[in-house]
C-alpha positions in Angstrom: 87.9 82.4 122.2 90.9 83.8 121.3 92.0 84.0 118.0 95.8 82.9 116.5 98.3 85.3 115.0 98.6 82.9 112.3 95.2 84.2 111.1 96.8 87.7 109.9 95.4 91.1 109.7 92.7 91.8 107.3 92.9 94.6 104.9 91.2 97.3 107.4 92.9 95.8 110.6 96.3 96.8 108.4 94.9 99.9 107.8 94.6 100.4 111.5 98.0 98.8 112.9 99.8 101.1 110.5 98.5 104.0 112.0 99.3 102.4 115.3 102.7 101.9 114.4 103.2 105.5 113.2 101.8 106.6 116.1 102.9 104.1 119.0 100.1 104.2 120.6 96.6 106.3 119.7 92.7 106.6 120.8 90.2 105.5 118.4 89.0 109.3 118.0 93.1 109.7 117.2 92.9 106.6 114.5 89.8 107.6 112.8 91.6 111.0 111.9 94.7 109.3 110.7 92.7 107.0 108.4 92.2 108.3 104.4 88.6 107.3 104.3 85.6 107.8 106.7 85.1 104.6 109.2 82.8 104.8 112.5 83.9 105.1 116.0 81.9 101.3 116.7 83.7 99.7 114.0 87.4 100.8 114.6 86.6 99.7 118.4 85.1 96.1 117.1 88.2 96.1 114.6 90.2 96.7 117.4 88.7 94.2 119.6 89.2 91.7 117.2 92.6 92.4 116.7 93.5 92.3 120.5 91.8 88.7 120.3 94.2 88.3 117.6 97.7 89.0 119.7 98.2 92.0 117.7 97.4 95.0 120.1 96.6 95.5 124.2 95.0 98.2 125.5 95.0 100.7 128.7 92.2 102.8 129.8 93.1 106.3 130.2 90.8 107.9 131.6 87.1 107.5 129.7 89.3 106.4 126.9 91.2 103.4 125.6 94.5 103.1 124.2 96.2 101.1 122.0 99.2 99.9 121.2 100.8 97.5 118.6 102.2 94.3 120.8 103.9 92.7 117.4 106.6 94.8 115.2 105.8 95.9 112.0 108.4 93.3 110.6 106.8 90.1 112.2 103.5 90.8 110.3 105.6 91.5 107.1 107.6 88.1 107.2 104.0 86.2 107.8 102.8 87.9 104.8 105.1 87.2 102.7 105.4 83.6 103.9 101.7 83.1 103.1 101.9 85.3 99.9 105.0 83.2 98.7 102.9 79.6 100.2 99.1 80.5 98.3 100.3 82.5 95.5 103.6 81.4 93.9 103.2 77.5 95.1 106.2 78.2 98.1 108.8 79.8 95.5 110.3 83.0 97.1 112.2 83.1 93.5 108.9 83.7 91.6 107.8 85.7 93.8 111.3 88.2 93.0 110.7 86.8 88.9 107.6 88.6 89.1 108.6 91.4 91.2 111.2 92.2 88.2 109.1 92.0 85.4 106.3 93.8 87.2 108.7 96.6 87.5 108.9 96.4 91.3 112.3 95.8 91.7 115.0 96.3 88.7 117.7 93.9 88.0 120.2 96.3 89.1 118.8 96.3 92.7 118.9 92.5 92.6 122.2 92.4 91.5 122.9 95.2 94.7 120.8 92.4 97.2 122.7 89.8 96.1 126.4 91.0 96.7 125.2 92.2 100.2 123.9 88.6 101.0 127.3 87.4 100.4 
């Protein structure tokens, strides 16, 4: 059964869409090298499986080999993880969210003062 976007990416399957992102489209032999620690052949293709059940990547056979591609942008899968980061974390307050960015050091004040006057 296929699974829905609104599920997100775990914390390897981002690992892996970066790298398809940087790369457009890339083997699993061609992922595993672009990735900073060890992980097998079996579990990027299972990753990767579970991903396309996801909606996040297709693939093509080329060949012996598969390819694969991103099928969402890069800024899609930012705004639904922000939205859930903002929903589960900061009880739906994008403004706490950017309170805490500040004080964290994320983002200075002048930079916010910057944002603002270009959303105006």
């Amino acid at each position: 059964m296929a699974r829905l976007r609104q599920e997100g990416l775990t914390a390897r399957e981002m690992e892996l869409i970066q790298v398809l992102w940087q790369q457009k489209e890339a083997t699993v032999e061609m992922i595993q090298a672009k990735l900073p620690d060890q992980l097998e052949g079996s579990t990027i293709r299972t990753l990767l499986q579970i991903m396309e059940d996801k909606g996040y990547v297709a693939h093509e056979k080329q060949g012996r080999a598969n390819v694969y591609r991103p099928i969402i942008e890069q800024h899609l899968v930012q705004s639904v993880a922000l939205k859930y980061i903002i929903r589960k974390l900061f009880g739906g307050s994008a403004e706490l969210l950017l309170v805490r960015l500040v004080k964290d050091g994320g983002i200075g004040l002048d930079a916010v003062t910057r944002l603002c006057k270009k959303l105006k």
